[in-house]
C-alpha positions, 0 to 999 in steps of 0.5 A: 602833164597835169591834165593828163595826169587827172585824165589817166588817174580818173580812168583807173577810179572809175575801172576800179569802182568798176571791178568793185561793182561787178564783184558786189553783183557776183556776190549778190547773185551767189547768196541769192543761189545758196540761200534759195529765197528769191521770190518771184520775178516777172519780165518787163517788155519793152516795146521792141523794133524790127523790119520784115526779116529781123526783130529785136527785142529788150526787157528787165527782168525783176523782183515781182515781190517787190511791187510795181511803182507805175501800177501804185498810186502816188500822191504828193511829194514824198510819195513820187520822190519814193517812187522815183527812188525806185525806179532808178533802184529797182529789185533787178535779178541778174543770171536770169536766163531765158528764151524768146521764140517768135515762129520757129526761131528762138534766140536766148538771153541771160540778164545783166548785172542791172537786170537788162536783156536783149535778143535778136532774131529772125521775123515769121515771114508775113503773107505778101511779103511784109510789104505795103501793109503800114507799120505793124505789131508782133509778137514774140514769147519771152520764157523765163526759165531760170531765175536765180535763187528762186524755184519758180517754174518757167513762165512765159510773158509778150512783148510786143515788136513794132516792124517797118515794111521796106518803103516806108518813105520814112521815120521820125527821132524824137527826144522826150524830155523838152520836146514831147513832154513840158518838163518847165526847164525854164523854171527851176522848181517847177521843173523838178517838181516835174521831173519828179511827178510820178502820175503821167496824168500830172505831166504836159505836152506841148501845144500842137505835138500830139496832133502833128505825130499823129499827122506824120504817123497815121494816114486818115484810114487810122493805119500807121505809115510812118513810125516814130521812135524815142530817144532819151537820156532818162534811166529806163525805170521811166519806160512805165511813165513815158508809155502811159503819158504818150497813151494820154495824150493820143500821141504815137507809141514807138520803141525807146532807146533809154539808159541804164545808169550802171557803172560802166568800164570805160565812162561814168554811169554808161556815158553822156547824151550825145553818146547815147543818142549817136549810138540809138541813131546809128541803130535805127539807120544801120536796121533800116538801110536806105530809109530817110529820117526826120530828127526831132529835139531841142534846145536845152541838150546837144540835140542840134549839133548830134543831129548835124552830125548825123546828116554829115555822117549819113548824106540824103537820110536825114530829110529834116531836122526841128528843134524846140527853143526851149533856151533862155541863153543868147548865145546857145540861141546864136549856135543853134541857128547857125547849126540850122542854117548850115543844114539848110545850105546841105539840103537839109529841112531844118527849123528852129521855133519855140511851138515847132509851128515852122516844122508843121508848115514845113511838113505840109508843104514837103508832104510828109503828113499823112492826114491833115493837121487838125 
């Protein structure tokens, strides 16, 4: 009884606090419409996903004025805790509406409370089909024709969407975080000062990564064959330096599935990581029906049990499963194999090492690499 006491009076806090939210963004966005002294703003694409048919597109539409924390130099501490700061509270403009074309289609879009946009709509049919050409950019036009409380003119921004052609032999799912990118979390203090660094140039990879993505990727012509995909529990205010330190260390672009931390009616701050990443999974198989994925993660979260899950869910799509040991537990080393080892009893190509040296030489021999690992 207890329990579900605490249980049921935590759901009416957080529907309040969420009543109370949606009513201070209202409120913002009226005194912004009457007192007409909203500067400018500018669109912030995300790089989007789409097969040969469909394209789907997301960006955040802010405050230009008030600067742009990835194209600002940081230096020492204060510096990048002030700029991370900003990313998670961002000069965001709700009640934007805009259009986004791409051919003779168009599809509108009004922001969110937090700023946020997404839109779907159908692809210009490519010459041959979309077939056969390898993974391919597009591009679509963003216009911002309203900005609330603001007499700025309709302005047009790019964003950039990354198609997939039907047979493609498949797609990777890579975390970021721990798997891509070292944030130390064996080290407390390094790992914060990590997390915290606003300069990609500052952040490490791990040892063999960038050239294994590149492997699944690329074949040796340089033409993309394989795409890969970023799923993330960070707030999307890292979508800046995520991209720029994927660029510097020569490692494959691939559309993010990130988080906005906004309240949320139903759970705190839009949910856990588990949640978070099922949904960007399920996403990615329900837009690319029938082609098989390797998930890529590791220790420090749930990722083994979510990507179990999935290939229970979805039997003969997941073609692999890699996790980076990055745990000191025992115990959470223990739950893990047995995790690995029951995949590898349903078929599954499963590995489990600190170096995902074993998930290269697994790659090698199943042939999923496009170009040798060099």
């Amino acid at each position: 009884m207890a329990v579900q006491f605490i249980a049921s009076s935590m759901s009416r806090l957080r529907r309040f606090a969420h009543r109370i939210d949606d009513g201070l963004d209202a409120l913002r966005l009226q005194l912004r419409e009457r007192r007409m002294r909203g500067g400018p703003a500018r669109v912030d694409a995300h790089l989007g996903f789409g097969t040969p048919t469909r394209l789907f597109v997301s960006g955040h539409v802010v405050d230009a004025a008030a600067g742009d924390p990835e194209r600002e130099p940081a230096a020492g501490l204060m510096a990048d805790i002030r700029a991370l700061a900003r990313r998670y509270v961002e000069s965001e403009i709700m009640g934007a509406r805009l259009t986004i074309r791409h051919g003779g289609a168009q599809a509108t879009a009004v922001t969110d409370s937090d700023g946020y946009f997404s839109a779907e709509l159908p692809a210009e049919p490519q010459a041959g089909g979309g077939h056969g050409e390898g993974v391919m950019l597009r591009e679509v036009t963003v216009t911002l024709d309203h900005v609330p409380g603001s007499r700025q003119p309709p302005s047009d921004f790019t964003i950039e969407v990354m198609t997939v052609p039907a047979g493609t032999r498949f797609g990777v799912v890579s975390d970021l975080d721990d798997t891509v990118m070292d944030t130390g979390v064996h080290d407390v203090r390094r790992h914060w000062r990590k997390v915290i660094r606003s300069d990609p140039r500052r952040r490490d990879t791990f040892p063999g990564l960038p050239e294994l993505y590149r492997a699944l990727a690329f074949d040796t012509q340089g033409v993309q064959r394989q795409p890969i995909f970023y799923v993330s529990s960070a707030s999307w205010g890292f979508y800046g330096p995520y991209t720029r330190f994927l660029d510097l260390h020569r490692i494959p672009r691939g559309p993010m599935f990130l988080k906005d931390y906004g309240l949320d009616a139903e759970q705190w701050f839009a949910g856990d990581h588990a949640r978070h990443k099922t949904r960007a999974i399920e996403r990615l198989f329900e837009a690319y029906a029938g082609m098989p994925f390797i998930l890529v993660g590791d220790s420090g979260q749930d990722d083994a049990t979510i990507y179990r899950d999935a290939a229970e869910r979805h039997p003969g799509r997941v073609l692999a499963v890699w996790i980076r040991d990055v745990s000191m537990d025992p115990d959470r080393k223990g739950r893990i194999r047995s995790l690995v080892d029951a995949l590898r009893d349903e078929g599954v190509s499963a590995t489990f090492d600190a170096e995902l040296r074993a998930a290269a030489e697994a790659a090698s021999e199943a042939g999923w690499l496009s170009q040798p690992l060099r």
